[in-house]
C-alpha positions, 0 to 999 in steps of 0.5 A, a space after each residue: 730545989 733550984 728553979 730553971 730559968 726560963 729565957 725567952 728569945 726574944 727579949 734580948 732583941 726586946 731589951 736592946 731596942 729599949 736601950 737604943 730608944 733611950 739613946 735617940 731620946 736622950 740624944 733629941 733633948 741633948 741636941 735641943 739643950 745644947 743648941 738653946 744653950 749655944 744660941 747665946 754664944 753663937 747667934 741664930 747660926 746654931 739654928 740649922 745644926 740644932 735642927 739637923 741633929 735633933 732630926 737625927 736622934 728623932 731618926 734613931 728614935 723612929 728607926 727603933 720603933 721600926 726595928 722593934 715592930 719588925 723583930 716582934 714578927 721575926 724573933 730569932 732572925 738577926 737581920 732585923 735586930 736594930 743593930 743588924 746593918 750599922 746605920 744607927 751607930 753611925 748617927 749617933 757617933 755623927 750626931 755626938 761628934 756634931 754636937 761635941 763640935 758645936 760646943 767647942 765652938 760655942 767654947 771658942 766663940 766665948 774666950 773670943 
């Protein structure tokens, strides 16, 4: 006898809220970890870009868990999905492209 599977409505929205709280998370050490490892290159400059994208990824972290207490009250409803207005996905393609930027010129600073 087959079984039925059972979808719950919610756990889509569940499941991608995780996943882009992940994203913020992994783009806060990112963040962290290239501004330490650029700190030698390119001195005490990297200090204000470092804090700058790791208080965007904490942004996506914050807005995430935002999104998740709101959708938990309104399942089915699309405009509180995490991805309903396009702010996060345009932070998290400023603070990749941000951090992409710093470490070519860490990569510049180094073959000078």
């Amino acid at each position: 006898m087959r079984e039925e599977l059972v979808r719950d409505p919610g756990m889509q929205q569940e499941r991608t809220t995780l996943a882009w709280r992940r994203t913020g998370l992994a783009l806060l050490v990112g963040s962290l970890t290239i501004g330490r490892l650029t700190l030698d290159s390119l001195g005490p400059a990297v200090l204000a870009p470092t804090a700058l994208t790791a208080a965007m990824a904490l942004y996506v972290v914050l807005g995430t868990l935002r999104q998740r207490r709101l959708g938990q009250d309104h399942p089915q409803d699309p405009r509180f999905s995490v991805l309903s207005d396009g702010r996060l996905v345009a932070v998290v393609a400023a603070v990749i492209g941000a951090l992409s930027v710093g470490e070519l010129a860490a990569a510049v600073a180094t073959l000078l």
